[in-house]
Backbone as ProteinMPNN parsed JSONL, in Angstrom:
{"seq_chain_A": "XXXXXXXXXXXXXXXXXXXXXXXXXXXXXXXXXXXXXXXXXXXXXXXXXXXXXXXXXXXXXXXXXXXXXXXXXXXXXXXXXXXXXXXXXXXXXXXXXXXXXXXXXXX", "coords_chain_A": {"N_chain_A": [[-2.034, 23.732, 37.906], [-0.779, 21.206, 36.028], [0.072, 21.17, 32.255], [-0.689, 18.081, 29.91], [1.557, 16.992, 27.697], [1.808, 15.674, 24.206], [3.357, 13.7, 22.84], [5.421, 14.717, 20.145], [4.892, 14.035, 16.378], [6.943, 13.138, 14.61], [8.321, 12.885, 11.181], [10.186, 12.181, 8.339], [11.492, 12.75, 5.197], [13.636, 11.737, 1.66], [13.358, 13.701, -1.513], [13.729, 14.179, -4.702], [14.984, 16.444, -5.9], [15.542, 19.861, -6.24], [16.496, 22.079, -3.203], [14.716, 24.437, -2.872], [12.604, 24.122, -4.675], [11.529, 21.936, -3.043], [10.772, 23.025, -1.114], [8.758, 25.025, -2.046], [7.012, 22.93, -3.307], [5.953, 22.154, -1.045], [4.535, 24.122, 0.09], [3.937, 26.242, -1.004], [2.944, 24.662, -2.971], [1.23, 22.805, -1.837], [-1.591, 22.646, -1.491], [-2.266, 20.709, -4.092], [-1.055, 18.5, -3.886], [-2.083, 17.107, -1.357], [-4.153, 15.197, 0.119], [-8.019, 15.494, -0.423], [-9.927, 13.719, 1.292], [-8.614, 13.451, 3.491], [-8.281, 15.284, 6.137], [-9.5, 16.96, 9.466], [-11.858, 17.759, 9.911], [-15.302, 18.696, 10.22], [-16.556, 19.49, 8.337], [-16.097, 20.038, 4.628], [-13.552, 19.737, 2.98], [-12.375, 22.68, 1.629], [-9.592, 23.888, 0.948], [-6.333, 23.244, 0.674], [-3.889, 24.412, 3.117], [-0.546, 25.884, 3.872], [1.78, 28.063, 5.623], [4.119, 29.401, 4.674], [7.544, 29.162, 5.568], [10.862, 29.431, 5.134], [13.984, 28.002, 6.523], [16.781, 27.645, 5.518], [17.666, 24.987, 4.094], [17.709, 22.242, 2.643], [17.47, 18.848, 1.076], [16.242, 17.048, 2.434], [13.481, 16.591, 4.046], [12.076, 17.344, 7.004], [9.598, 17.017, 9.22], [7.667, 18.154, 11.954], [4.778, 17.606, 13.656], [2.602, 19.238, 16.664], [1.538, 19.827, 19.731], [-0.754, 18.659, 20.302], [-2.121, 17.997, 22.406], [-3.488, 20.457, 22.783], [-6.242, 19.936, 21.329], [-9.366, 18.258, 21.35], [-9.056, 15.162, 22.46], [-6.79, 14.752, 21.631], [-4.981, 12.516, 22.027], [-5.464, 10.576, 20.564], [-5.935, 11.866, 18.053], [-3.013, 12.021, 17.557], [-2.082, 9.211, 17.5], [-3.782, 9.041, 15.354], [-2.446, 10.492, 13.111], [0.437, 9.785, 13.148], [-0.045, 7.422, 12.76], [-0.758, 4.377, 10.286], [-1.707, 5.254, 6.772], [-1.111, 8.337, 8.18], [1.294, 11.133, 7.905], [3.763, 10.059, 7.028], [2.703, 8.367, 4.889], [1.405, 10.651, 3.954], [3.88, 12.136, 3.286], [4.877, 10.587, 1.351], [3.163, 11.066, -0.59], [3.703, 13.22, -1.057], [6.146, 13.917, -1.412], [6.132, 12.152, -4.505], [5.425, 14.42, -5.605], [6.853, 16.11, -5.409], [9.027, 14.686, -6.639], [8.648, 14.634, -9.038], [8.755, 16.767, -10.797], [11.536, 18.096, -10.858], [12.886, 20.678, -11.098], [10.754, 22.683, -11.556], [10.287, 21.801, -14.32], [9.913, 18.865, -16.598], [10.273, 15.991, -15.041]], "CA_chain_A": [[-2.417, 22.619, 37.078], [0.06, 21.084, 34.828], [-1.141, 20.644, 31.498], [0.014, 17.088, 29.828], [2.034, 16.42, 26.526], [1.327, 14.106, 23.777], [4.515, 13.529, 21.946], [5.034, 14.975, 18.502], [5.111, 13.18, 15.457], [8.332, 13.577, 13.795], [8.952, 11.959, 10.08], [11.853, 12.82, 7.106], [11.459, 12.058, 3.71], [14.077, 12.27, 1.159], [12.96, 14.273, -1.94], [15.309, 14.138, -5.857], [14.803, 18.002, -6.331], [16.16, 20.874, -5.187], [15.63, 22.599, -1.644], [14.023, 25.84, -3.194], [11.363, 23.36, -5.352], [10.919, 21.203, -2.538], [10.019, 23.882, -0.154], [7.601, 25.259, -3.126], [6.061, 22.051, -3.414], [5.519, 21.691, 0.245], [4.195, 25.29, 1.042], [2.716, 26.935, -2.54], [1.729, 23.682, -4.158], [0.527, 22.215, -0.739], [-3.023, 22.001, -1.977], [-2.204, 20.052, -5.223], [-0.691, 16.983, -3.426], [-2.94, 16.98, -0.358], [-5.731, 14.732, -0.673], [-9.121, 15.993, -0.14], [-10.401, 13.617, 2.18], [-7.911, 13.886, 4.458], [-8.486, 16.456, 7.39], [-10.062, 16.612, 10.84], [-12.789, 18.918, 10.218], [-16.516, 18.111, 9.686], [-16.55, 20.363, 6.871], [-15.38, 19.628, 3.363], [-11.73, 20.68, 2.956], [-11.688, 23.318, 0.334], [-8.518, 24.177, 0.183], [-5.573, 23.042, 1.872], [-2.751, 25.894, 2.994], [0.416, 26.525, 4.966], [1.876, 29.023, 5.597], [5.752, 29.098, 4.094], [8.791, 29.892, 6.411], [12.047, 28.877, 4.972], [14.964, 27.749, 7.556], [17.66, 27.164, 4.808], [17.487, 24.23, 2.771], [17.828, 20.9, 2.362], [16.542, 17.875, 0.572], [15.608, 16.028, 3.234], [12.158, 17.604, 4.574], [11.594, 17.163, 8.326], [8.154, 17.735, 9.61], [7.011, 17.422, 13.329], [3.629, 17.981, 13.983], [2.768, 18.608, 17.73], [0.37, 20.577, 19.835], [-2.081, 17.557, 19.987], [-2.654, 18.417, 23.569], [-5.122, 21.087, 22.618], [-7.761, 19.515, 20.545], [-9.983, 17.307, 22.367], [-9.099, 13.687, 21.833], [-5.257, 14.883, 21.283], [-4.066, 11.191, 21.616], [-6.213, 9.772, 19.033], [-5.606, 12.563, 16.788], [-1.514, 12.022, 16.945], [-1.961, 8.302, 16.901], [-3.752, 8.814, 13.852], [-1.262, 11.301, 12.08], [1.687, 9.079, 13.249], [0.029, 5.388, 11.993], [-1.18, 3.788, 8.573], [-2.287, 7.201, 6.526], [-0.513, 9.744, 8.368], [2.412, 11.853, 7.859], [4.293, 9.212, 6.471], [2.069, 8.027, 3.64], [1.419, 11.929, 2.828], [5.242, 12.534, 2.656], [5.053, 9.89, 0.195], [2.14, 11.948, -1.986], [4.822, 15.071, -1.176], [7.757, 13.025, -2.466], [6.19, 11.903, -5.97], [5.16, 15.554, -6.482], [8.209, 17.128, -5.454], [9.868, 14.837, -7.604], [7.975, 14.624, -10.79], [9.708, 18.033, -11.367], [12.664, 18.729, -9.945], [12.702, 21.809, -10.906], [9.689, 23.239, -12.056], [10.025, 21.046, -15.202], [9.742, 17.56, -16.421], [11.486, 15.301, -14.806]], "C_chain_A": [[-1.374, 22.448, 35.968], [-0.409, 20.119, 33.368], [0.236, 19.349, 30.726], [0.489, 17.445, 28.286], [2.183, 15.481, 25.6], [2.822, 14.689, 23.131], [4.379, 13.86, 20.809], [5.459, 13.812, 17.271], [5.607, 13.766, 14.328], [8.521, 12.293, 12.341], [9.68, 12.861, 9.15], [11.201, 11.986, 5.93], [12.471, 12.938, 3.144], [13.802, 13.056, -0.314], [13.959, 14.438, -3.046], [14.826, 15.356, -6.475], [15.649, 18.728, -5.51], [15.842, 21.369, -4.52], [14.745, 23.386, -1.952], [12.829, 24.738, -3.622], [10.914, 22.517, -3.942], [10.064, 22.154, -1.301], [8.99, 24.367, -1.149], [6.778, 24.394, -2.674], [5.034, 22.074, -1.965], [4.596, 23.05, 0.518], [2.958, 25.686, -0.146], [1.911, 25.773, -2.719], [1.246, 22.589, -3.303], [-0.909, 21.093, -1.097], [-3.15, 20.751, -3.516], [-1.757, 18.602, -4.952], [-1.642, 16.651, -2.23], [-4.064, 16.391, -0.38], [-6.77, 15.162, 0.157], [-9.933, 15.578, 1.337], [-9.529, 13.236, 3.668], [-7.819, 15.28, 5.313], [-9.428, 15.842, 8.594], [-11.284, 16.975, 10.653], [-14.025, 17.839, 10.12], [-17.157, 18.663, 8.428], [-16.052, 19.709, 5.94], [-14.141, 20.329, 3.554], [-11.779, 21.501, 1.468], [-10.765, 23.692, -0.012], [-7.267, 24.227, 1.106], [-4.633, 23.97, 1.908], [-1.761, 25.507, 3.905], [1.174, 27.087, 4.694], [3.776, 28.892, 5.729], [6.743, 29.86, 5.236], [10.061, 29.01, 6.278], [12.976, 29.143, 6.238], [16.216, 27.74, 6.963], [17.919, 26.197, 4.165], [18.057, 23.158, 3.176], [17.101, 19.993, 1.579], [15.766, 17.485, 1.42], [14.809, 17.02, 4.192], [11.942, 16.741, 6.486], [10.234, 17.597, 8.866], [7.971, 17.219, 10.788], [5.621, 18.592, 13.598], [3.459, 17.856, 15.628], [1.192, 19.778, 17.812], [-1.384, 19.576, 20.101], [-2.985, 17.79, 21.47], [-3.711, 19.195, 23.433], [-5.789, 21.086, 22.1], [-8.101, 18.543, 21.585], [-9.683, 16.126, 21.239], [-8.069, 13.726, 21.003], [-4.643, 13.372, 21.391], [-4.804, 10.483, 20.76], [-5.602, 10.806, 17.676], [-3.877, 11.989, 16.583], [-1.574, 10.492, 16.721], [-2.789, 8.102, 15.462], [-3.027, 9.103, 12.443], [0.153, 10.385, 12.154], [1.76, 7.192, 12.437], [-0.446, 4.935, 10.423], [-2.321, 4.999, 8.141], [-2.226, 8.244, 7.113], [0.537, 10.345, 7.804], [3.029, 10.452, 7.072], [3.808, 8.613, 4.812], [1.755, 9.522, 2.673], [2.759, 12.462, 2.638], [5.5, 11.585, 2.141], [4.203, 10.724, -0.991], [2.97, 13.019, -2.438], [5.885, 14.735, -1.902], [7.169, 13.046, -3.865], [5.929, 13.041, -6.43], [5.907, 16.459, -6.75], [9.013, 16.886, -6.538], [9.781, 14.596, -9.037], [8.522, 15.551, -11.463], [10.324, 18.735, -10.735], [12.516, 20.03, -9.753], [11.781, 23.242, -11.81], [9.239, 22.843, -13.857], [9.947, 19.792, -15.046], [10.476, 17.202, -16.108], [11.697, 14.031, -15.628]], "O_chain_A": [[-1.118, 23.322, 35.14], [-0.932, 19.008, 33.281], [1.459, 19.45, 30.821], [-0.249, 18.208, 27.662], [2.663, 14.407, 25.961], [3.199, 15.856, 23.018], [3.376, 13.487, 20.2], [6.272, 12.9, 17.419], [5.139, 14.499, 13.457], [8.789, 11.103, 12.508], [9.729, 14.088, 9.234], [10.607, 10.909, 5.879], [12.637, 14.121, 3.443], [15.029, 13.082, -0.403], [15.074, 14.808, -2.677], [14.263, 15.285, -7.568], [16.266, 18.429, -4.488], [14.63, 21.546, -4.643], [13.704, 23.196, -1.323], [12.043, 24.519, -2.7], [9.69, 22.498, -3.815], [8.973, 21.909, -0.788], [7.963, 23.772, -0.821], [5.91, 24.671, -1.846], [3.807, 22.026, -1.879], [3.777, 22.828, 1.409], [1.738, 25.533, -0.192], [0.683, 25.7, -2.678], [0.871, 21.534, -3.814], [-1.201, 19.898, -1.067], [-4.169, 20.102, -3.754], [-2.054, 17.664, -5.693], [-1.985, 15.475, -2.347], [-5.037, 16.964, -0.871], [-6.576, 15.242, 1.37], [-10.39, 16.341, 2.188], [-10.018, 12.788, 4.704], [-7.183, 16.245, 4.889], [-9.923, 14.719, 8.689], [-12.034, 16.369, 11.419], [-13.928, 16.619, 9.993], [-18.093, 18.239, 7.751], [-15.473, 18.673, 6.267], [-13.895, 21.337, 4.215], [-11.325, 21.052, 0.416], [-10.657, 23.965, -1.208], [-7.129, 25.002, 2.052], [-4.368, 24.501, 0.83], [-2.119, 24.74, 4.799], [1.609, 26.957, 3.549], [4.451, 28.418, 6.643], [6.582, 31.017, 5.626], [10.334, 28.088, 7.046], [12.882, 30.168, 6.913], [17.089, 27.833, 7.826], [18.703, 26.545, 3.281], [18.904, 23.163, 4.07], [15.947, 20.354, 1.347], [14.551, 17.545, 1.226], [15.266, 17.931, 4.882], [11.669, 15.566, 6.733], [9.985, 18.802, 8.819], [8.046, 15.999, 10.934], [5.541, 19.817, 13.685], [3.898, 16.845, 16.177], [0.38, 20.247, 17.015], [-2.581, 19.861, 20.058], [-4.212, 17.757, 21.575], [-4.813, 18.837, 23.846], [-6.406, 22.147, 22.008], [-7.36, 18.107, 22.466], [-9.856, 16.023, 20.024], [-8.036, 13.114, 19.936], [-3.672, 13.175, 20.66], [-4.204, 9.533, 20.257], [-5.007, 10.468, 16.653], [-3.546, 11.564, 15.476], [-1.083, 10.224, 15.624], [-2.526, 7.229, 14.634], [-2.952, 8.526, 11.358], [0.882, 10.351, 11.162], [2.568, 6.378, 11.989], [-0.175, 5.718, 9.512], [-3.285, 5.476, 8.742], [-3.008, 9.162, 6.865], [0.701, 9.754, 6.736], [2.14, 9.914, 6.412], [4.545, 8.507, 3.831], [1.785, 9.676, 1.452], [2.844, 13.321, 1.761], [6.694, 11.353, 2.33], [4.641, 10.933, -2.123], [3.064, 13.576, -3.532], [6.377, 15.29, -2.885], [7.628, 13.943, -4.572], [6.068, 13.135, -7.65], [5.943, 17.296, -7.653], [9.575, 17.71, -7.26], [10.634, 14.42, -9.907], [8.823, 15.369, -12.643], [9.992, 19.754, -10.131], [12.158, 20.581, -8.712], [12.121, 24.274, -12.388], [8.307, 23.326, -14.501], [9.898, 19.275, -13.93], [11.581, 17.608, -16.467], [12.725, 13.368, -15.487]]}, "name": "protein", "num_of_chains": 1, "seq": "XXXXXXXXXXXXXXXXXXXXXXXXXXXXXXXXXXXXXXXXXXXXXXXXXXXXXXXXXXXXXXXXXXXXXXXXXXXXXXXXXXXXXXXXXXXXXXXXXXXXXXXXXXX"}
């Protein structure tokens, strides 16, 4: 049985901080830009996380989300992360927080 593939959903944002802060922002201070009612669950979201693994640095943040194949109702879920309020609109929430302080001050 070959199992199928939904396509991942790949977006970039550029980010006016430095790589070290922007990876911060994105990993530590995750939960602070993340809005609440955003998630899948049926639960409340108490507290949003992920789990940090630097690659080397850059401004420009790449994120591809994939894997959609194994939740049930994997092509709804990525067309929802990929269209109006996905990934895109929250690497806009990630952008103004990254760059409110470059680097861990005011900007």
């Amino acid at each position: 049985m070959t199992e199928s593939t939904i396509a991942p959903v790949v977006r970039q944002v550029i980010v006016h901080c430095s790589p070290a802060h922007a990876f911060e922002v994105f990993t530590t201070h995750f939960d602070e830009w993340w809005p609440r009612a955003h998630h899948i669950c049926t639960a409340e979201l108490v507290r949003a996380t992920i789990e940090p693994k630097p690659d080397g640095a850059s401004t420009v943040v790449t994120l591809e989300h994939r894997g959609f194949e194994r939740s049930a109702g994997g092509d709804d879920l990525q067309g929802g992360v990929s269209g109006q309020g996905g990934w895109t609109d929250l690497l806009e929430l990630f952008r103004a927080r990254a760059s409110a302080r470059p680097d861990g001050g005011a900007a």
